[in-house]
VEXNUVEX-504193 format. One record per residue: residue number from 0; residue in three letters; x, y, z of N, C-alpha, C, O, CB in turn. Coordinates in nm, 3 decimals. Glycine has a CB too. Layout:
// residues N
(site NUM ala (X Y Z) (X Y Z) (X Y Z) (X Y Z) (X Y Z));
...
// end
This chain:
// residues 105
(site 0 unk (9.922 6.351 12.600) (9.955 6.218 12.551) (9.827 6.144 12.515) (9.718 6.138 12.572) (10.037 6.139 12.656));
(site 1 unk (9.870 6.093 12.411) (9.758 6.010 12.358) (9.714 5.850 12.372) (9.767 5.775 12.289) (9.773 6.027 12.236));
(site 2 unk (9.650 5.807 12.438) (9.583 5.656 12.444) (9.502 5.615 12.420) (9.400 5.683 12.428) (9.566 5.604 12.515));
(site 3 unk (9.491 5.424 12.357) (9.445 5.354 12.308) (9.304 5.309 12.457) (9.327 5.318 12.577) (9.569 5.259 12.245));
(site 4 unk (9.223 5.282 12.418) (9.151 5.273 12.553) (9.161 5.145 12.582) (9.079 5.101 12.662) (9.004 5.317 12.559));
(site 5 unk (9.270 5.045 12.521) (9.298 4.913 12.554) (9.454 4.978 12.686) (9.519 4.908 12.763) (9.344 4.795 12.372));
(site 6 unk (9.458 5.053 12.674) (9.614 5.121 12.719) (9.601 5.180 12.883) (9.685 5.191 12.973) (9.660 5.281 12.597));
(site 7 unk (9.442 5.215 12.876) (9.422 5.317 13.038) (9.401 5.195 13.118) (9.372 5.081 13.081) (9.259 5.451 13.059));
(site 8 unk (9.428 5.260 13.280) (9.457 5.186 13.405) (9.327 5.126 13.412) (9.240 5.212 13.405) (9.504 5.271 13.539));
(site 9 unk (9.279 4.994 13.424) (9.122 4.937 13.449) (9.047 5.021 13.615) (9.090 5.059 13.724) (9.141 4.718 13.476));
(site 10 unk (8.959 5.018 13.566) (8.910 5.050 13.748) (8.788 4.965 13.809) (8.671 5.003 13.807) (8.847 5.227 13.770));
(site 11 unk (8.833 4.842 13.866) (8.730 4.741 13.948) (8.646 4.815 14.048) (8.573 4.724 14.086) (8.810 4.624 14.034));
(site 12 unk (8.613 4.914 14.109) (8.515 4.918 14.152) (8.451 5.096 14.130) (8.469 5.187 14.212) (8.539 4.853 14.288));
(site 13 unk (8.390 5.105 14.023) (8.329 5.199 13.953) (8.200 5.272 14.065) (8.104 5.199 14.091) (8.273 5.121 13.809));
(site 14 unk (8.203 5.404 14.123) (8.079 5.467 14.162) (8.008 5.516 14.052) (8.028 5.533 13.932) (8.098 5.572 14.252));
(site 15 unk (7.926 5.531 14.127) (7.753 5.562 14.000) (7.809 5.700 13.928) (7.799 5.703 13.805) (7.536 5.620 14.115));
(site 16 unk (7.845 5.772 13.969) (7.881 5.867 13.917) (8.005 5.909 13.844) (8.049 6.023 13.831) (7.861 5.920 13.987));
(site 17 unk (8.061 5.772 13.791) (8.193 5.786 13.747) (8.152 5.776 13.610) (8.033 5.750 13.591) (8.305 5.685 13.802));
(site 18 unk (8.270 5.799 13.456) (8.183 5.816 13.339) (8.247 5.731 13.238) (8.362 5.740 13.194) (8.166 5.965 13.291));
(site 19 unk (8.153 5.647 13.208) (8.210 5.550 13.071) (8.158 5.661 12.915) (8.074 5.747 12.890) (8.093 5.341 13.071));
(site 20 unk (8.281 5.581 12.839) (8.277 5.673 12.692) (8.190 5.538 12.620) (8.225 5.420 12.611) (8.476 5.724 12.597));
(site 21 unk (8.056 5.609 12.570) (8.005 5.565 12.436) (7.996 5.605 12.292) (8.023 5.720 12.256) (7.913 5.554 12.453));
(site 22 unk (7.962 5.521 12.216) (7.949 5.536 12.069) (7.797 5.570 12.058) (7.718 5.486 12.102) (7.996 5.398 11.979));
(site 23 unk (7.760 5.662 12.016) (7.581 5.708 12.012) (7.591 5.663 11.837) (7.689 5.673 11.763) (7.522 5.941 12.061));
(site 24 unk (7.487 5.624 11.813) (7.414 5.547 11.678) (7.529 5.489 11.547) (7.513 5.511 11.427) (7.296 5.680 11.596));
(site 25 unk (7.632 5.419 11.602) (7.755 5.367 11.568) (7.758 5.295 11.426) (7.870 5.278 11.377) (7.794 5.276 11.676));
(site 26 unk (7.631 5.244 11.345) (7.597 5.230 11.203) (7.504 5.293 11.144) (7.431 5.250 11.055) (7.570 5.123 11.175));
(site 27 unk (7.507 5.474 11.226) (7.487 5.567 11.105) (7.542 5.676 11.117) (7.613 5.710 11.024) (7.361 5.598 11.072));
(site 28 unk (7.527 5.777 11.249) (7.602 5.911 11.256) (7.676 5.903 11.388) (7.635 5.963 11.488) (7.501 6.045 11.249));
(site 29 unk (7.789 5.828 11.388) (7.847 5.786 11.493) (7.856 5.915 11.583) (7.855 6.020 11.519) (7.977 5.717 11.457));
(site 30 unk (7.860 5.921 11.665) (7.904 6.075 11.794) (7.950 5.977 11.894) (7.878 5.885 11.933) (7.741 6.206 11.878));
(site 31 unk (8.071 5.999 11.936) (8.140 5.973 12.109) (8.028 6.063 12.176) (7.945 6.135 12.120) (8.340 6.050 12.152));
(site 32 unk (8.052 6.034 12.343) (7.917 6.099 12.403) (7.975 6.042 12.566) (8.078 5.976 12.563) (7.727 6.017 12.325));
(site 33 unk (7.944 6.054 12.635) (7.964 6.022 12.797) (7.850 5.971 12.835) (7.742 5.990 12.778) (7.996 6.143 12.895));
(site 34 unk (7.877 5.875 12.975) (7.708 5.882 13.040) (7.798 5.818 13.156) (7.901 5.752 13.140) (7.533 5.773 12.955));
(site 35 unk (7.725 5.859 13.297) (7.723 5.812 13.437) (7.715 5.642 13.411) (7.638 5.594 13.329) (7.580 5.883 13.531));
(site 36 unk (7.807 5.560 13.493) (7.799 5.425 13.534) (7.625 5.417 13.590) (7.560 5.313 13.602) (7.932 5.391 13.663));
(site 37 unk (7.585 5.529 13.612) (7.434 5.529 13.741) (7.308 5.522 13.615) (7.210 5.449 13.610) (7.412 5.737 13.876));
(site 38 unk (7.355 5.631 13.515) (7.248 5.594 13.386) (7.241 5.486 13.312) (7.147 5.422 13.265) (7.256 5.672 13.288));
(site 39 unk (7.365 5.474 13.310) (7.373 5.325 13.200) (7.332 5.186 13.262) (7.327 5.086 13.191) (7.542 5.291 13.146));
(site 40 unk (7.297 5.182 13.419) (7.241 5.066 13.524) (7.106 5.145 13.552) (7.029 5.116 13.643) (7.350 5.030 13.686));
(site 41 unk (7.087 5.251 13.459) (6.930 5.237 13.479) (6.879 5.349 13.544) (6.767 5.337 13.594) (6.886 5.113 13.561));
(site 42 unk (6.933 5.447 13.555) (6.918 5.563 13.693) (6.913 5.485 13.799) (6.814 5.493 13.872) (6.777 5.667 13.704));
(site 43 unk (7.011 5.400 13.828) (6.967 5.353 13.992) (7.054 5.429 14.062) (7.143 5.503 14.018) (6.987 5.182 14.043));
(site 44 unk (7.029 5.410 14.153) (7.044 5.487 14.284) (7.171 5.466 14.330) (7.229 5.372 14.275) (6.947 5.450 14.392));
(site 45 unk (7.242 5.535 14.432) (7.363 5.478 14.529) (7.294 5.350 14.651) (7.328 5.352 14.769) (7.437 5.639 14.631));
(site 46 unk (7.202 5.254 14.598) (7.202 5.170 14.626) (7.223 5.046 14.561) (7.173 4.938 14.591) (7.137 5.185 14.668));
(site 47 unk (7.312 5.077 14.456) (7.376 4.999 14.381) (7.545 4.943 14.419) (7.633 5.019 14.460) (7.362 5.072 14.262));
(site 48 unk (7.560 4.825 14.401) (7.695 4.797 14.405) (7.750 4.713 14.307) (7.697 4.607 14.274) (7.724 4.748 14.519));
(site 49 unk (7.878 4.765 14.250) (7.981 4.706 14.181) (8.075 4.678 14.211) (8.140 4.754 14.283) (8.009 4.744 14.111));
(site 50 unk (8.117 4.579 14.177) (8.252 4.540 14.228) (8.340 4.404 14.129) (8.283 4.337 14.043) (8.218 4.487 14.399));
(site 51 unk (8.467 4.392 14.164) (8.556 4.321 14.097) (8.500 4.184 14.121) (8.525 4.096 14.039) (8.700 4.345 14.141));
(site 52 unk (8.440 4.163 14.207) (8.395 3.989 14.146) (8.252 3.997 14.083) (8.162 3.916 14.107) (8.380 3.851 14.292));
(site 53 unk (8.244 4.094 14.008) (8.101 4.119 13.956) (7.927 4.100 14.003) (7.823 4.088 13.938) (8.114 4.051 13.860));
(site 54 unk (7.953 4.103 14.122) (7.812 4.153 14.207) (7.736 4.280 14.207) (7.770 4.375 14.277) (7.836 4.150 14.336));
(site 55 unk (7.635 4.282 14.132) (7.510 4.367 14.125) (7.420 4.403 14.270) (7.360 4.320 14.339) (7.415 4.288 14.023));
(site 56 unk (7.426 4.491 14.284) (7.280 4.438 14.370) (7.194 4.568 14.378) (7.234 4.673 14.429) (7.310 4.373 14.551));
(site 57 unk (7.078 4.550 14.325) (6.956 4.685 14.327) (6.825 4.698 14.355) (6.767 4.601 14.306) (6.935 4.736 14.220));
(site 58 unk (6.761 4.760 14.402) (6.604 4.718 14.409) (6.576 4.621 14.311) (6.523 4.515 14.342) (6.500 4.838 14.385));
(site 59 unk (6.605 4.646 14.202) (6.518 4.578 14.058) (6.631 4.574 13.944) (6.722 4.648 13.905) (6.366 4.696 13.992));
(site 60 unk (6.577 4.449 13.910) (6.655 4.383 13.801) (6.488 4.361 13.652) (6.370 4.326 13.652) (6.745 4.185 13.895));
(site 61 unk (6.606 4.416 13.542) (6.471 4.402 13.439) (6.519 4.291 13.382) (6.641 4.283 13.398) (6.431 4.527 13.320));
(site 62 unk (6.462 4.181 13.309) (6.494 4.077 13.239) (6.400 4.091 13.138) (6.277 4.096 13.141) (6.497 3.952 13.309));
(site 63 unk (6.480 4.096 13.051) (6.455 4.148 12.893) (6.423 4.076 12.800) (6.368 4.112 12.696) (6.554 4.201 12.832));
(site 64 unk (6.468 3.915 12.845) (6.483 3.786 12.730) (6.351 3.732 12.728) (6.365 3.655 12.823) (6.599 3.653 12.769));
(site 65 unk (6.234 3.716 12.692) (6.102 3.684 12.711) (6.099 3.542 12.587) (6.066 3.563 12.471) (5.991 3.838 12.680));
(site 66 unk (6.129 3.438 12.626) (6.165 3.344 12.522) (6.164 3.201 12.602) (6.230 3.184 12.705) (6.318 3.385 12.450));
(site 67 unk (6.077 3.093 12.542) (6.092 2.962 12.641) (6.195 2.849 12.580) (6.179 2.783 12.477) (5.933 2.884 12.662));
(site 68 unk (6.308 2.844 12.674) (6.379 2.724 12.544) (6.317 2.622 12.510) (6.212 2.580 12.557) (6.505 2.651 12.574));
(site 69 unk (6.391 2.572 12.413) (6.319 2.427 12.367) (6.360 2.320 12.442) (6.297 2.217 12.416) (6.349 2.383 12.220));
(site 70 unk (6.458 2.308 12.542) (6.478 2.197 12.653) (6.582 2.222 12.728) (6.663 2.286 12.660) (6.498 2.061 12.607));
(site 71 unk (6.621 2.203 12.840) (6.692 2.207 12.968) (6.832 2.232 12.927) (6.903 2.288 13.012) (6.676 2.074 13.057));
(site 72 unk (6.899 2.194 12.785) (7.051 2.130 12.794) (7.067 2.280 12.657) (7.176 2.284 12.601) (7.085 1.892 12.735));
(site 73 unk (6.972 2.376 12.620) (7.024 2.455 12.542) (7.166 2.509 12.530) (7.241 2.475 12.622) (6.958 2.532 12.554));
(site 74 unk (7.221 2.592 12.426) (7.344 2.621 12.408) (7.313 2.769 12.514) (7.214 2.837 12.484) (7.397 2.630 12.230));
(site 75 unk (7.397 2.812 12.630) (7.387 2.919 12.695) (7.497 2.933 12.826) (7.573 2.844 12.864) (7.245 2.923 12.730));
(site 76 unk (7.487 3.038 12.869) (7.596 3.106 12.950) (7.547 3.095 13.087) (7.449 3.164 13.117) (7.625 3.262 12.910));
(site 77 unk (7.595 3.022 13.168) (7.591 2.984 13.315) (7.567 3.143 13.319) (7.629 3.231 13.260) (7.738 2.898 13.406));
(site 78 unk (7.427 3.153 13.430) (7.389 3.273 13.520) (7.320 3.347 13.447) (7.306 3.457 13.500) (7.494 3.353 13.579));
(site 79 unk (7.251 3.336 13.312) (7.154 3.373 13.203) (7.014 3.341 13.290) (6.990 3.232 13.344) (7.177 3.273 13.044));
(site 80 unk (6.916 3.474 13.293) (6.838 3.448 13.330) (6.668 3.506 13.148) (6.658 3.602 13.072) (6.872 3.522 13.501));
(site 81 unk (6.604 3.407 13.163) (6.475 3.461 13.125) (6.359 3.398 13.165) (6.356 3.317 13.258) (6.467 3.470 12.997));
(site 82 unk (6.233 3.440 13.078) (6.090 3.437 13.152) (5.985 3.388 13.019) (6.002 3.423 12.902) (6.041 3.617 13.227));
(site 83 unk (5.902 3.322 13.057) (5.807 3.317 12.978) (5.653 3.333 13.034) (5.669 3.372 13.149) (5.830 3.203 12.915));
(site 84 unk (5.549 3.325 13.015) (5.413 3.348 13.063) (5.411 3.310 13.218) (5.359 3.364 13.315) (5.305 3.259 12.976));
(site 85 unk (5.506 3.168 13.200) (5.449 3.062 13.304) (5.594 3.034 13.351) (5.583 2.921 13.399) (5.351 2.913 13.237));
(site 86 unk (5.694 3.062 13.363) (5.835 3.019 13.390) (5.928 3.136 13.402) (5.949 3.225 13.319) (5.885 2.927 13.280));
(site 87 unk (5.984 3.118 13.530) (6.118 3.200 13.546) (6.238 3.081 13.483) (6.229 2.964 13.520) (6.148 3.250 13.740));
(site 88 unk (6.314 3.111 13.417) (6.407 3.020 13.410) (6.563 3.081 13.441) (6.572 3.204 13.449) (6.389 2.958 13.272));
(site 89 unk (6.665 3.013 13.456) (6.764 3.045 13.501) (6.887 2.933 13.457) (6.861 2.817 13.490) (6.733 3.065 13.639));
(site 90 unk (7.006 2.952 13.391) (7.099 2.877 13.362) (7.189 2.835 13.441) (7.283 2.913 13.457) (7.145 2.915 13.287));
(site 91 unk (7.194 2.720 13.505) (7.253 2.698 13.675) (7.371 2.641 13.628) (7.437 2.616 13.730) (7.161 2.582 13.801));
(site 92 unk (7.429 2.609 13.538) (7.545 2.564 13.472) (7.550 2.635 13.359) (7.468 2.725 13.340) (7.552 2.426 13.447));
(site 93 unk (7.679 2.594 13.234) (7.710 2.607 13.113) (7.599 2.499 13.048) (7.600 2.382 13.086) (7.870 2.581 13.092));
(site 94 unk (7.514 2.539 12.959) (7.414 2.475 12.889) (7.293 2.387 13.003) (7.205 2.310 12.965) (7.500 2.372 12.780));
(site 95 unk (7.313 2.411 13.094) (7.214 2.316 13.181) (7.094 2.493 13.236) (7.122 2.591 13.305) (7.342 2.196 13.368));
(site 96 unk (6.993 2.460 13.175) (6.856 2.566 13.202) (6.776 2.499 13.362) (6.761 2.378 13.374) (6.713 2.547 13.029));
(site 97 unk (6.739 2.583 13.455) (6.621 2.488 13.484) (6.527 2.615 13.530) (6.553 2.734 13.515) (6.651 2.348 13.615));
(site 98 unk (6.430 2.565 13.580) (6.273 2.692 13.578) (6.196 2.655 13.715) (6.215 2.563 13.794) (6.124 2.659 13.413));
(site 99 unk (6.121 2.739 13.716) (6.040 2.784 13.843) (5.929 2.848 13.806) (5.932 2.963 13.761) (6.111 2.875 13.936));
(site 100 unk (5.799 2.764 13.824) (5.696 2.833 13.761) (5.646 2.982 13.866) (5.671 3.037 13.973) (5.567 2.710 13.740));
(site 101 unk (5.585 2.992 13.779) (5.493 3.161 13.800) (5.379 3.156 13.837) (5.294 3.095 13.772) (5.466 3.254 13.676));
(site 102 unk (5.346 3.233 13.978) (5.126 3.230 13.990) (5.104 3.354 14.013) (5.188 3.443 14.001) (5.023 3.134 14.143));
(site 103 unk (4.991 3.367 14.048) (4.970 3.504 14.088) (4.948 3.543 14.189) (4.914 3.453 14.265) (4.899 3.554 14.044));
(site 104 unk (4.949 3.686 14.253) (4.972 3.656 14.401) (4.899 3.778 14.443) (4.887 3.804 14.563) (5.137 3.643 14.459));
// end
């Protein structure tokens, strides 16, 4: 039998080793392809946790967004985190930014 992948049973709490379906290079030589929940979070370890109220937790988190907004009230998604030279920043509401500077240690 055949299904829509809007159609299969959801599964809230995914082990590292369970396997999501991807699209490999999807605007040029599309290929379906597999990969571990554990690769796609990075090779982390079974010291990772997932779960239905969406809690992460791992040695290390990479933050990717390297960008300083232009003021506190930007357009953004409560729990958005990025960084600039001198600032951790973090979105503590819907559009409300605030920051925490950086030294060296």
């Amino acid at each position: 039998m055949t299904k829509k992948v809007s159609e299969l049973t959801a599964l809230t709490g995914p082990a590292s080793e369970d396997l999501l379906l991807i699209v490999d290079d999807p605007s040029g030589a599309p290929e379906t392809k597999k990969i571990t929940v554990g690769n796609f979070l990075g090779n982390c370890s079974s010291n990772v946790t997932l779960s239905n109220t969406a809690v992460l937790s791992a040695n290390a988190i990479v933050i990717r967004n390297l960008q300083t907004p232009a003021n506190s009230g930007i357009t953004i998604t409560r729990g958005t985190f990025f960084f600039d030279t001198n600032y951790l920043y973090i979105a503590v509401a819907n559009n409300t930014v605030k920051r925490v500077a950086l030294s060296s240690f």
